[in-house]
C-alpha positions as a Python dict, from the first residue, in 0.01 Angstrom:
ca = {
    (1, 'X'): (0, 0, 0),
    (2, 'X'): (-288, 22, -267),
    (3, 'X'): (-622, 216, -233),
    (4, 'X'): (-930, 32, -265),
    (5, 'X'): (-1211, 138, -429),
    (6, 'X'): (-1496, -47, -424),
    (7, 'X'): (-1811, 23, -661),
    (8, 'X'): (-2118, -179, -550),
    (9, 'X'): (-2335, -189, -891),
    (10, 'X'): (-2252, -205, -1233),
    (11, 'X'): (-2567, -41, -1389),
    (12, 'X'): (-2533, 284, -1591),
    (13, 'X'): (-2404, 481, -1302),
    (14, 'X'): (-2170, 240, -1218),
    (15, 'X'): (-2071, 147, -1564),
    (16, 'X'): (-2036, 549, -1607),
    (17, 'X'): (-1752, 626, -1327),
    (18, 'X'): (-1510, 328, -1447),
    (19, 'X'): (-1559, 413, -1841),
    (20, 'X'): (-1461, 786, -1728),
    (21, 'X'): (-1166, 707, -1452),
    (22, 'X'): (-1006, 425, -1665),
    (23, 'X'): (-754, 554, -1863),
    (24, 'X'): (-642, 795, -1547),
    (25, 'X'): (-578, 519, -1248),
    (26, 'X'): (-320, 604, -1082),
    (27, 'X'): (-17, 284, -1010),
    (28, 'X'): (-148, 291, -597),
    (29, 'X'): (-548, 212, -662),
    (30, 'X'): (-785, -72, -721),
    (31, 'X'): (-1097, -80, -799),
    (32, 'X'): (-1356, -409, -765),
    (33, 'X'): (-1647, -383, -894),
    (34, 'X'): (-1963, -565, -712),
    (35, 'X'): (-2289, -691, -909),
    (36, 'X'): (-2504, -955, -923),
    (37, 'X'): (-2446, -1022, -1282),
    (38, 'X'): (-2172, -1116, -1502),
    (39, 'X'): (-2215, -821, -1708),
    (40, 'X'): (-2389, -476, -1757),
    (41, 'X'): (-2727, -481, -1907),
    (42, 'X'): (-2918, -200, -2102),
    (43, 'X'): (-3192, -160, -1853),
    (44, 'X'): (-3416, 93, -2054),
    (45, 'X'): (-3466, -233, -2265),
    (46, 'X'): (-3608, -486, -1970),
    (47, 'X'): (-3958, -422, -2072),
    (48, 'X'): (-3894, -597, -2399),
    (49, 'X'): (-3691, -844, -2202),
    (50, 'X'): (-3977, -956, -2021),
    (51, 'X'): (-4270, -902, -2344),
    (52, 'X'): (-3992, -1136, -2538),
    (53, 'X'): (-3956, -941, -2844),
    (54, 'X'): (-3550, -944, -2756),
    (55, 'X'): (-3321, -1159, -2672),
    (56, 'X'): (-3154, -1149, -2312),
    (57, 'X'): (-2819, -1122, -2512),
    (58, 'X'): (-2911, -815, -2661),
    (59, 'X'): (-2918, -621, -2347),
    (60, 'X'): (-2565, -760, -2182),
    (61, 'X'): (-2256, -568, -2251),
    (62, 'X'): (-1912, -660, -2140),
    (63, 'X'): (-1775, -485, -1867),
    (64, 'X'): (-1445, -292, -1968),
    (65, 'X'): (-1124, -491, -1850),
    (66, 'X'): (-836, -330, -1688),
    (67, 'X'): (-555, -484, -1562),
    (68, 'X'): (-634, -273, -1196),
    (69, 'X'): (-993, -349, -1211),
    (70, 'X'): (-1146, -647, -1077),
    (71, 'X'): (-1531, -812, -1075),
    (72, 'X'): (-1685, -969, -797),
    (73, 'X'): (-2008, -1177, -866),
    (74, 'X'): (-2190, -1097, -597),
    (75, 'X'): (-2506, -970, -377),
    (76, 'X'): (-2441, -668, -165),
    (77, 'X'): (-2638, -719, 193),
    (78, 'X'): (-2488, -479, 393),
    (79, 'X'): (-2268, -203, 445),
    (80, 'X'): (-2087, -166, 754),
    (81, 'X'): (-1976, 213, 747),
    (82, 'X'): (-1778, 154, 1064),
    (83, 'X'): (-1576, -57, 973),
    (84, 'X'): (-1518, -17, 610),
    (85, 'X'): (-1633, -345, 469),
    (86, 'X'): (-1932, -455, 257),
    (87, 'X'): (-2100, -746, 326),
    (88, 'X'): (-2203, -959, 29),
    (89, 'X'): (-2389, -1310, 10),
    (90, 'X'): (-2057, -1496, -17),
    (91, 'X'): (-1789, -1253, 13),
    (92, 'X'): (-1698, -931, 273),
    (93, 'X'): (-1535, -700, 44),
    (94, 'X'): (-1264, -435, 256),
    (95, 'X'): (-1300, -58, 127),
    (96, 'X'): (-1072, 290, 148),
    (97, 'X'): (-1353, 462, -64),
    (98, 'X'): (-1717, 343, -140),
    (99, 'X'): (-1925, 421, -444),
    (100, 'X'): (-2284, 318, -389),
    (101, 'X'): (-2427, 281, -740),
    (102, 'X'): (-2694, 19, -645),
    (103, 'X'): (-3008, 141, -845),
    (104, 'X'): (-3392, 122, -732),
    (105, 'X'): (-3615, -158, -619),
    (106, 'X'): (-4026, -159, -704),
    (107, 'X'): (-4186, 96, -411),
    (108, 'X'): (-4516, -102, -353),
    (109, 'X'): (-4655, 186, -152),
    (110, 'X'): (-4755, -55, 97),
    (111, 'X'): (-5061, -218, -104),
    (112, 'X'): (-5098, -552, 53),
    (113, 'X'): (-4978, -845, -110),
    (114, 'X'): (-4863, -653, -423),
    (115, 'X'): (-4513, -743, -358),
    (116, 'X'): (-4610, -1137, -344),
    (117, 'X'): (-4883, -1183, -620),
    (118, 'X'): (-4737, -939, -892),
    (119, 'X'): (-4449, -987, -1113),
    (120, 'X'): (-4170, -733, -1217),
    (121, 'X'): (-3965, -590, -1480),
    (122, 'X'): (-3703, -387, -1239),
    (123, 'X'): (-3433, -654, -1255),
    (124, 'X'): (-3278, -827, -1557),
    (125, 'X'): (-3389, -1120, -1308),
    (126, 'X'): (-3726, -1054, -1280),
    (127, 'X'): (-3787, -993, -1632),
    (128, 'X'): (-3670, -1290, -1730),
    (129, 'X'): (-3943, -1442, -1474),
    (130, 'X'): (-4171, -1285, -1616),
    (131, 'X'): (-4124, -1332, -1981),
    (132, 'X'): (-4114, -1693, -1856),
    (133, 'X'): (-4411, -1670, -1678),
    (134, 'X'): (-4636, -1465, -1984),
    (135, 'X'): (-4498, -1765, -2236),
    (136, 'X'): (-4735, -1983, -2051),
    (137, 'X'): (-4993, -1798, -2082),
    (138, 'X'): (-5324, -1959, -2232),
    (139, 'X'): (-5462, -1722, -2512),
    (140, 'X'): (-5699, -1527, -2419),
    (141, 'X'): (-5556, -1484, -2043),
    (142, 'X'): (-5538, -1095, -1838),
    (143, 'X'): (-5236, -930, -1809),
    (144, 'X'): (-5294, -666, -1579),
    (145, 'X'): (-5015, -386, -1582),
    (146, 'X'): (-5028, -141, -1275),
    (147, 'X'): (-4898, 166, -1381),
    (148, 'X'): (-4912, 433, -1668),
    (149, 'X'): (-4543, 546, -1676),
    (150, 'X'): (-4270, 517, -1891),
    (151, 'X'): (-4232, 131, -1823),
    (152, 'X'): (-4589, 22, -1808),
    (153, 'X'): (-4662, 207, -2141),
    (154, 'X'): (-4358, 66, -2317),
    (155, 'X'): (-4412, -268, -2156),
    (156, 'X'): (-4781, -302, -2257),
    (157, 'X'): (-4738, -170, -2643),
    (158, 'X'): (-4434, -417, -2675),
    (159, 'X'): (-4663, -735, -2552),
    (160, 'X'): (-4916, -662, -2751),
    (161, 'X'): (-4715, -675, -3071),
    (162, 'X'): (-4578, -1034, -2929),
    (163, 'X'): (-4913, -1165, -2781),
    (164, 'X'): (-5215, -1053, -2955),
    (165, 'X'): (-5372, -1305, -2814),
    (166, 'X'): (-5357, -1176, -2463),
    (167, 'X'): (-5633, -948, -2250),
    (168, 'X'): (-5414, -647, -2131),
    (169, 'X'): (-5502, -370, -1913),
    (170, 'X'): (-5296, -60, -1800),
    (171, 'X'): (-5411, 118, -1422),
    (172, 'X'): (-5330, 411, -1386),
    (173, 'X'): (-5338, 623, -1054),
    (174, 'X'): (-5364, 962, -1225),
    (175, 'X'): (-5614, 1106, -1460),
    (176, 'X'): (-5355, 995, -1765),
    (177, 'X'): (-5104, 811, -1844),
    (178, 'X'): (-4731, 979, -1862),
    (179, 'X'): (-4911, 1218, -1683),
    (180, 'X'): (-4560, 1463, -1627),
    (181, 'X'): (-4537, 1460, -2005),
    (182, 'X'): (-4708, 1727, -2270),
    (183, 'X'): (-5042, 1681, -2356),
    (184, 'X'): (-4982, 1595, -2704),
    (185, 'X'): (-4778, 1292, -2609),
    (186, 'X'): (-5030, 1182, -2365),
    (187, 'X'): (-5321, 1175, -2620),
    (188, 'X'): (-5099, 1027, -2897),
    (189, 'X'): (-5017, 740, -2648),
    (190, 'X'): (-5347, 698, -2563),
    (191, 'X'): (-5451, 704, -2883),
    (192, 'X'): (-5216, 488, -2984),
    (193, 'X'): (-5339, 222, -2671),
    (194, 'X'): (-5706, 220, -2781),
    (195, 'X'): (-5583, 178, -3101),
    (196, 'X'): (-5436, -177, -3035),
    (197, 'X'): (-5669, -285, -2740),
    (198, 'X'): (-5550, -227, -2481),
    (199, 'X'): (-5795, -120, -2224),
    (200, 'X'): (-5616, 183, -2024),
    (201, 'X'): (-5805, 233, -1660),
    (202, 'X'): (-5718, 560, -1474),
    (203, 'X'): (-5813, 720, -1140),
    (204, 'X'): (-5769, 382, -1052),
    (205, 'X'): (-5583, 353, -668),
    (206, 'X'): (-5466, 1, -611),
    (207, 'X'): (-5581, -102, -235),
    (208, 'X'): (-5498, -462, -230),
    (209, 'X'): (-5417, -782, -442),
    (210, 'X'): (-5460, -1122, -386),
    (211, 'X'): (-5385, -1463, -590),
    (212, 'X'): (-5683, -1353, -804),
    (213, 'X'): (-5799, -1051, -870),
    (214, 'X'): (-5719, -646, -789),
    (215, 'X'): (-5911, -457, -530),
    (216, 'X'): (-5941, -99, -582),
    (217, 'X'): (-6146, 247, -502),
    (218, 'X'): (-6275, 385, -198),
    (219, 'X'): (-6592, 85, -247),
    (220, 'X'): (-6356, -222, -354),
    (221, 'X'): (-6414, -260, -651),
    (222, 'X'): (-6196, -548, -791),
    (223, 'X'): (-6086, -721, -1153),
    (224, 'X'): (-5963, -1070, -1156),
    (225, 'X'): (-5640, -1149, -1357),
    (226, 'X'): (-5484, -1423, -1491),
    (227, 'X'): (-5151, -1210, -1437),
    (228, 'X'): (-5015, -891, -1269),
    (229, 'X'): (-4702, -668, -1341),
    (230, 'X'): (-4651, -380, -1131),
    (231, 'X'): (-4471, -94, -1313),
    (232, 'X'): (-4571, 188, -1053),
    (233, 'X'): (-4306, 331, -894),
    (234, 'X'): (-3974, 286, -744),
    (235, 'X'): (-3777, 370, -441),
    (236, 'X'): (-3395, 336, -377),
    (237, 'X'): (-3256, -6, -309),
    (238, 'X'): (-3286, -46, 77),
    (239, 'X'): (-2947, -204, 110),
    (240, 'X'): (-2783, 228, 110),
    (241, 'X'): (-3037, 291, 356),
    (242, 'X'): (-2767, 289, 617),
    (243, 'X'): (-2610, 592, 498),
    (244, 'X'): (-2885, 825, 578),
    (245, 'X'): (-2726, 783, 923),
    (246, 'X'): (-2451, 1044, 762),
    (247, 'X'): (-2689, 1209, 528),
    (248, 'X'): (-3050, 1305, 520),
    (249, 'X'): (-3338, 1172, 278),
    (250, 'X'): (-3537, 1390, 13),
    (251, 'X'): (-3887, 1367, -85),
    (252, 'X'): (-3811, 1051, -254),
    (253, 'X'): (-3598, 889, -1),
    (254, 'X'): (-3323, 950, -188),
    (255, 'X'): (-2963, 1049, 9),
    (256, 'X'): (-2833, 1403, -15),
    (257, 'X'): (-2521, 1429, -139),
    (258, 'X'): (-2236, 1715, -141),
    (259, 'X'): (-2161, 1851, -501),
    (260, 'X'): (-1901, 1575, -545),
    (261, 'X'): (-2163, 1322, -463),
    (262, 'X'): (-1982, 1260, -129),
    (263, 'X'): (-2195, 1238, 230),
    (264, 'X'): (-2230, 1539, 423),
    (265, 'X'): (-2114, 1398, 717),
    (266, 'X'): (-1906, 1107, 646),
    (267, 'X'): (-1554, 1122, 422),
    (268, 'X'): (-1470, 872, 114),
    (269, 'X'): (-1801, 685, 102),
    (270, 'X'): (-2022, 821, -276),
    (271, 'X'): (-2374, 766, -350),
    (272, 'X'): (-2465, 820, -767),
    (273, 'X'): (-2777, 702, -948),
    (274, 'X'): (-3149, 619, -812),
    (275, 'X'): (-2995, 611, -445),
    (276, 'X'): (-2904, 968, -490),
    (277, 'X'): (-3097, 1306, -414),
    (278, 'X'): (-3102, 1534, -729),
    (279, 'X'): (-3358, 1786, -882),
    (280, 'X'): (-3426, 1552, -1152),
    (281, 'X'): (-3645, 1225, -1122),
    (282, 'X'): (-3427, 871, -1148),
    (283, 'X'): (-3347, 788, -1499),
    (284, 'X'): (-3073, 595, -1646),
    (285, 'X'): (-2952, 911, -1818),
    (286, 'X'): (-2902, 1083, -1537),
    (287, 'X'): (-2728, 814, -1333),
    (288, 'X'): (-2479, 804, -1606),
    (289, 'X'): (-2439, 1157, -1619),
    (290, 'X'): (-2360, 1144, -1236),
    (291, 'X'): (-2110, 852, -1281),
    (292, 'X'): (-1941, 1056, -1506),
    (293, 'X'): (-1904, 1366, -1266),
    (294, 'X'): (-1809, 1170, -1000),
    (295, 'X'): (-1481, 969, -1233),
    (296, 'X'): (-1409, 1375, -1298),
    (297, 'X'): (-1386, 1468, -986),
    (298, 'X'): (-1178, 1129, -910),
    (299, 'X'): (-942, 1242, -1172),
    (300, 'X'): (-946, 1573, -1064),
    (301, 'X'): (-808, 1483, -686),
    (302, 'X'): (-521, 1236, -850),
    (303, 'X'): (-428, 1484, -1069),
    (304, 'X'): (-434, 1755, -803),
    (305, 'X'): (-688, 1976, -967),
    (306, 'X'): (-993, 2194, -877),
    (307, 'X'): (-1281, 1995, -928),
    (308, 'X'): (-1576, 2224, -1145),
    (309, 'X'): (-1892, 1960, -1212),
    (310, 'X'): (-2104, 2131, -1546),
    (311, 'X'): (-2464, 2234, -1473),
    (312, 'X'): (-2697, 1888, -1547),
    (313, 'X'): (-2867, 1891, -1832),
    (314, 'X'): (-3061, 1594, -1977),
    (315, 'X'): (-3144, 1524, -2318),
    (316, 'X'): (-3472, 1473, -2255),
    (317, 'X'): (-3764, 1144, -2263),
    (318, 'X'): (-3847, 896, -2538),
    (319, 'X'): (-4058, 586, -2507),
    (320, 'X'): (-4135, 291, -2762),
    (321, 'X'): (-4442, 203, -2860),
    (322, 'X'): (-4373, -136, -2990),
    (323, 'X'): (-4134, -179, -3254),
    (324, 'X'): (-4255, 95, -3550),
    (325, 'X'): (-4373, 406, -3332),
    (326, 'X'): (-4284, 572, -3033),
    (327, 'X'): (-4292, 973, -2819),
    (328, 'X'): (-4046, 1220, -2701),
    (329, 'X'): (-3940, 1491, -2552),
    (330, 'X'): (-3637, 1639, -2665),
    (331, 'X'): (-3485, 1977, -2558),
    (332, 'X'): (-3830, 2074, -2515),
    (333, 'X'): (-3933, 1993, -2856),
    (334, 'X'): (-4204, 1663, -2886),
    (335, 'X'): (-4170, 1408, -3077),
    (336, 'X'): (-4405, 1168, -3239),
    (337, 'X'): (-4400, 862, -3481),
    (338, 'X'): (-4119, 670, -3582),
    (339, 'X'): (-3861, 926, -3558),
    (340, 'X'): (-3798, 909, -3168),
    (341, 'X'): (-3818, 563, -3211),
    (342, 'X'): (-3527, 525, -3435),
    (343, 'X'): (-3346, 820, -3203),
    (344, 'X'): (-3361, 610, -2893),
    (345, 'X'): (-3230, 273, -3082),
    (346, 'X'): (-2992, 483, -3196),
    (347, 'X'): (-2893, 605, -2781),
    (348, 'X'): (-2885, 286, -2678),
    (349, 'X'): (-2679, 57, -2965),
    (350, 'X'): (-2437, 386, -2847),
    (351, 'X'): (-2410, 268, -2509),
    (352, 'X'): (-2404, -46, -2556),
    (353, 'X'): (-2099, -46, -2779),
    (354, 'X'): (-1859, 210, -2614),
    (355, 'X'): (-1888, 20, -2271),
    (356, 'X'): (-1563, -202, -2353),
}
């Protein structure tokens, strides 16, 4: 009788584990592979997704086929722990081993109404909506962008090389945007923000939005919009939430894992990516990294060896600033201009074409 392994997400982490495992399945397992799209997508580019300087094709790659490999297009709802099954929108998908590689969702942080009037660039879905939705923009209309991270900076550089036309505004709940990142970075982006108007607002705390306009301070102070994107934070997606039942949470809600990304307290069920604790903040480079420790240590157990996971190490940041310039931070060393620009094209064509 065959193993099953199920996979529920085929995002980098996901992607990551088969790409590693597939040339070492053994004759007895198969693996299904559960996502809501036909394909995987380059998330790191969604922010140009939605600003429509690229083409929805250019961030789909083709999953890799194998002839003990199957793909289920489908939403995971549930998982039922007990008894071994994932429920999905239209399917309930049996399991001997689960690998929960289901990503992040927008963390709202409880600001009323954010969830309802603002629009998103977390999903290939949503950015699509909200390219859509920025298209019919009048000239001369608000785009407010909540949040001075990695997306909202990249987000906010790339629409204003596509819409010049547009008002845009960053908030910003710190004193600076990429506030976790060197100085000189910050002030170059900032620089580089004022530079092409964009009005950046920080020590701004977000209390509540409505159809109209942002409330925020301790007084209320608010700003009317014609539209809202919230790029400030994430949180696991709520559907793994289940298994902290066998697990505990970390600062970021994020499940503890064992060192082969295993629960604690429950055998054959796997949790890699944003749903998974680690010393490092979620990242699409580290999710892959994971996904390929965890297809190691796979390999390792058919092949009846000791598994030893390498120390972590990630290569470091970079960010786009439109199409010409962009930051980094690479093995401690920053980077300004065009050449981490060119560097993180170059990453991502990589991926992108050693999926299949």
């Amino acid at each position: 009788m065959n193993k099953h392994i199920v996979v529920l997400g085929a995002g980098y982490g996901g992607m990551a584990f088969i790409n590693t495992i597939l040339p070492h399945i053994p004759s007895d397992v198969c693996i299904s592979v559960i996502d809501r799209l036909p394909c995987h997508t380059i998330k790191p580019e969604y922010y140009a997704l939605a600003s429509g300087s690229l083409n929805e094709n250019k961030v789909k790659a083709a999953f890799p086929i194998h002839s003990q490999v199957d793909y289920i297009l489908d939403e995971v709802e549930e998982i039922q722990v007990a008894y071994h099954k994932v429920i999905c929108k239209n399917n309930e998908v049996a399991f001997d081993q689960l690998i929960v590689a289901l990503g992040c969702v927008d963390n709202y942080f409880n600001v009323p109404w954010a969830e309802k009037y603002t629009e998103s660039i977390q999903t290939f879905g949503q950015a699509m909506r909200t390219r859509k939705k920025i298209d019919q923009l009048p000239p001369g209309s608000c785009v407010a962008i909540i949040g001075g991270g990695l997306s909202g900076i990249e987000f906010a550089s790339d629409l204003r090389e596509q819409h010049p036309d547009l008002k845009i505004i960053l908030m910003e709940r710190s004193n600076e945007v990429l506030s976790t990142l060197p100085d000189r970075i910050r002030k170059y982006v900032r620089q580089h923000l004022e530079d092409n108007s964009i009005e950046v607002m920080t020590n701004v705390s977000v209390t509540m939005i409505d159809e109209r306009a942002i409330y925020y301070g301790p007084v209320q102070e608010w700003m009317e919009y014609d539209m809202c994107v919230w790029a400030a934070g994430i949180k696991p997606n709520p559907v793994a939430s289940p298994l902290l039942a066998y697990s505990n949470a970390d600062r970021l809600t994020r499940i503890v894992v064992k060192e082969n990304y295993e629960l604690p307290y429950y055998n054959d069920i796997f949790v890699i990516g944003d749903c998974a604790s680690s010393e490092f903040a979620p990242s699409a480079q580290l999710a892959h990294i994971q996904g390929k420790q965890l297809g190691q240590y796979f390999i390792s157990v058919w092949e009846g060896r000791e598994y030893l996971p390498e120390p972590i190490k990630l290569k470091g940041v970079l960010g786009y600033l439109g199409k010409k310039t962009g930051f980094g931070l690479v093995n401690g060393n920053v980077l300004l201009g065009k050449v981490p620009n060119v560097i993180k094209s170059g990453v991502l064509w990589m991926h992108k074409h050693h999926l299949g």
